[in-house]
LUMKOL-338433 format. One record per residue (C-alpha): residue number from 1; x, y, z. Coordinates in Angstrom, 1 decimal, padded with zeros to 4 digits, m for minus. Layout:
N
NUM X Y Z
...
END
This chain:
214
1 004.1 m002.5 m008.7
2 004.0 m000.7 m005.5
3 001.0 m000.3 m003.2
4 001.3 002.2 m000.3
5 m000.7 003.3 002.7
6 m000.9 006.5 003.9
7 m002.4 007.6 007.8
8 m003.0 010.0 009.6
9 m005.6 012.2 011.4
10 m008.2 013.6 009.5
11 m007.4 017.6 007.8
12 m003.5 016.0 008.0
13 m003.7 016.5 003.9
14 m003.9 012.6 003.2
15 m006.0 013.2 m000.4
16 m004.0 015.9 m001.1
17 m000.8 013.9 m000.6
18 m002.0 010.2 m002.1
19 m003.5 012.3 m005.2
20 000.3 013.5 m006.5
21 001.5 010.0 m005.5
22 m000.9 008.5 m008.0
23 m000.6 010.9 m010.6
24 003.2 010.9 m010.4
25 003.8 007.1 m010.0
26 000.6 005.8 m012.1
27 m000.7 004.7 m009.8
28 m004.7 004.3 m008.6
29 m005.3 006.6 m005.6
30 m008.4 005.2 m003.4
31 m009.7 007.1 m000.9
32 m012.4 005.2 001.9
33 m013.6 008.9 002.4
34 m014.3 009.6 m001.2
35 m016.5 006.5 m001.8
36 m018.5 007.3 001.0
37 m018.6 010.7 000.5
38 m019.9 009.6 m002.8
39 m022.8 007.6 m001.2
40 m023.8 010.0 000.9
41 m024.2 012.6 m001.9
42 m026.1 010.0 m003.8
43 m028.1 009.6 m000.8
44 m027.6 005.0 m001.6
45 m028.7 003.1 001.3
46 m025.4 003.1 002.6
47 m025.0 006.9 002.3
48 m027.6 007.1 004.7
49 m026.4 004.6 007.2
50 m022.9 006.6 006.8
51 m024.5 009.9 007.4
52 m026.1 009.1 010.6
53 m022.8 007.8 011.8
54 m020.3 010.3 011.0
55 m022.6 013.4 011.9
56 m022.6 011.8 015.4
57 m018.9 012.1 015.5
58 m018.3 007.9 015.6
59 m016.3 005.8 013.0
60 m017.7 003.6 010.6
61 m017.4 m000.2 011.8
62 m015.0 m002.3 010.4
63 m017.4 m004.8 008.8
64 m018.9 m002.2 006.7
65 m015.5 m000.5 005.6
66 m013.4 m003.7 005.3
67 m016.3 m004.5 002.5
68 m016.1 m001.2 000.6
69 m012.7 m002.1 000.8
70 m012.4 m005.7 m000.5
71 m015.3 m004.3 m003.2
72 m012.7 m001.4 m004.5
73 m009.7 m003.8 m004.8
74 m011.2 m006.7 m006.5
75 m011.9 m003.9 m009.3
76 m008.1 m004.9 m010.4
77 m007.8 m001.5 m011.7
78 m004.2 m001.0 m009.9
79 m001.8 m002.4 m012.4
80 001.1 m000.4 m011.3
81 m000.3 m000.3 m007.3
82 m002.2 001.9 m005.8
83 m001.8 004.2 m002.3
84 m004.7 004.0 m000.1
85 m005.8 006.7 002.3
86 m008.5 006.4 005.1
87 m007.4 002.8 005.6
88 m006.8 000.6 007.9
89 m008.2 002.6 011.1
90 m007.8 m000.1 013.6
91 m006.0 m003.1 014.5
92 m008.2 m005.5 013.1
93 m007.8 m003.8 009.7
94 m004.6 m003.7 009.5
95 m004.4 m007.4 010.3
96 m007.1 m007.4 007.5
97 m005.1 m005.7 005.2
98 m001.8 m007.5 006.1
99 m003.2 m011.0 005.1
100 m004.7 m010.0 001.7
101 m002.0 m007.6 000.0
102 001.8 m007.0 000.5
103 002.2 m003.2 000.9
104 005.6 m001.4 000.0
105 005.1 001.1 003.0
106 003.2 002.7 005.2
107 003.4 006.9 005.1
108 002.3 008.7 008.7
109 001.2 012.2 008.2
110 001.9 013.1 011.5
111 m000.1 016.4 012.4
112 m000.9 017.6 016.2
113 m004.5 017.5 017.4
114 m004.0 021.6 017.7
115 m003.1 021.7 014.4
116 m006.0 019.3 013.3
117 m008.7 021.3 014.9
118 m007.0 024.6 013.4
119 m007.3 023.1 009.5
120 m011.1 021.2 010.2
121 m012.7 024.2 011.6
122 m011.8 025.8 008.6
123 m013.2 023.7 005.8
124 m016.1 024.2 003.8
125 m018.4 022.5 001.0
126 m019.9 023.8 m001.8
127 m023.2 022.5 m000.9
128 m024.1 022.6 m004.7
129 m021.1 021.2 m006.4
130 m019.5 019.8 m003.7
131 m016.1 021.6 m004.4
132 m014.2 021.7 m001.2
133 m012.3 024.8 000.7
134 m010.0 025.4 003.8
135 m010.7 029.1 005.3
136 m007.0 029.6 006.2
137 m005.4 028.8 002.8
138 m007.8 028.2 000.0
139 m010.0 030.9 000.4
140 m013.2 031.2 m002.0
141 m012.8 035.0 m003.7
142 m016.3 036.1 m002.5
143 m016.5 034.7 001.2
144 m019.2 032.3 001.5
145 m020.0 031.6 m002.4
146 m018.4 029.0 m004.1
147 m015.9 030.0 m007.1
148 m017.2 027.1 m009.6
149 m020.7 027.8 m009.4
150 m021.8 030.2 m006.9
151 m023.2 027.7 m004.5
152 m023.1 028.4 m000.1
153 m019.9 027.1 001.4
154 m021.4 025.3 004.5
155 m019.3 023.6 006.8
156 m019.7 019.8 007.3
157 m022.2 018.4 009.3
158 m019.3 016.3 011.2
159 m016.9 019.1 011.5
160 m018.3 020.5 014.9
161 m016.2 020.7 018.2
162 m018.1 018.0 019.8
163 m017.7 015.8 017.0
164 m014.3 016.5 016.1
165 m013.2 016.2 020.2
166 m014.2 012.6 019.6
167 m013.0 011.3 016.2
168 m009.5 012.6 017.8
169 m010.0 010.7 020.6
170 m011.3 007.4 018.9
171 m008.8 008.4 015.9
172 m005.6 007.6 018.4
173 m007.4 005.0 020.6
174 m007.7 002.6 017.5
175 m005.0 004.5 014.8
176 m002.1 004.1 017.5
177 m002.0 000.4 017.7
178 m002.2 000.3 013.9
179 001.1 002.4 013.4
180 002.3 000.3 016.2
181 001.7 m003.3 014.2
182 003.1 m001.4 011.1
183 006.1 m000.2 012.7
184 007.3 m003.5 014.3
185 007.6 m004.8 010.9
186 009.5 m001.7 009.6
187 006.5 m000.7 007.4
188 006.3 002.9 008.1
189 007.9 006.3 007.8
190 006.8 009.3 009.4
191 006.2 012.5 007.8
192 005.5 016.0 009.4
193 002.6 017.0 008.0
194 002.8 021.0 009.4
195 004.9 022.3 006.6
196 003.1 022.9 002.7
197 001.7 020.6 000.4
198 004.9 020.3 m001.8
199 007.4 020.1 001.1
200 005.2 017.6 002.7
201 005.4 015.5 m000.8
202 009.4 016.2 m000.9
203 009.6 014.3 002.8
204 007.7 011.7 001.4
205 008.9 010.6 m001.3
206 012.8 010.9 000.3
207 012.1 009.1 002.7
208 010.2 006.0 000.6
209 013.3 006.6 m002.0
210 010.7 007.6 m005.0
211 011.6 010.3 m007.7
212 011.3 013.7 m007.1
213 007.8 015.5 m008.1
214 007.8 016.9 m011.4
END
């Protein structure tokens, strides 16, 4: 069984990267983003309350994501592991995290904040089907219409200057001490996340001594 974490700051390609993981290793890929992205399109209860909060720029507290993610594990879907992305964000977490499941590693995506505002400014949602885009590399073929079903590529409602400016901030603030705890037990290995999505994958899986994509 192995069960990874992956971190890093957000447009660093942690889906991207924790989705070949899973389908490589077979192994369950869950993403914190995803579910609430989920209930936010649903517009549940807790979409809302996770609308309000991420169009204001803040993080989601750490009562309502450790119980999304206590609620996700005890699924026991994971018989070969699982890699989790979007989890822990803070000390507290990780502590969390630490006392209820051995992990095999932790993977830093390790992106500069130039780099990060670069790739979020860039993004864009179908607002119909949901179907995401990046404006630098994964252009739709008509600009502004989705290629799935012809709906408006908007951007999303958190991915503004001001809101970005502070997710970075609170992203190092609380993710720091997190790589920190990690580190001093020899958890984690740090990746540069500039380069492509395949090379990206290569650097990870030498450096966690995995097989090569196929």
């Amino acid at each position: 069984m192995r069960k990874y974490v992956i971190i890093g700051p957000l447009g660093c390609g942690k889906g991207t990267q924790s989705g070949l993981l899973a389908r490589d290793l077979d192994i369950v890929h869950i993403s914190v983003g995803d579910i609430f992205r989920w209930h936010v399109k649903n517009h549940t209860k807790l979409g809302a309350q996770v609308r309000r909060i991420m169009a204001a720029g803040e993080l989601v507290g750490d009562d309502l994501v450790e119980g999304v993610v206590r609620s996700r594990l005890d699924q026991h879907d994971w018989n070969y592991g699982f890699v989790i992305d979007g989890f822990p964000r803070n000390r507290r977490q990780a502590e969390f995290f630490l006392e209820s499941y051995d992990i095999d590693g932790v993977i830093h995506l390790d992106l500069p904040d130039g780099e990060v505002r670069r790739r979020v400014l860039a993004r864009r949602l179908c607002s119909r089907c949901g179907m995401d885009y990046n404006l630098i590399n994964d252009r739709p073929t008509e600009d502004g219409r989705c290629d799935v079903c012809g709906g408006d590529l908007v951007a999303r409602e958190d991915d503004t200057e001001e809101a970005l400016a502070e997710r970075l901030r609170l992203y190092h603030e609380k993710t720091d001490p997190v790589l920190d705890l990690f580190g001093r037990k020899e958890y984690v290995v740090a990746v540069d996340a500039r380069p492509g999505v395949h090379e990206v994958q290569k650097a990870i899986r030498e450096r966690l001594r995995l097989p090569m994509p196929r």
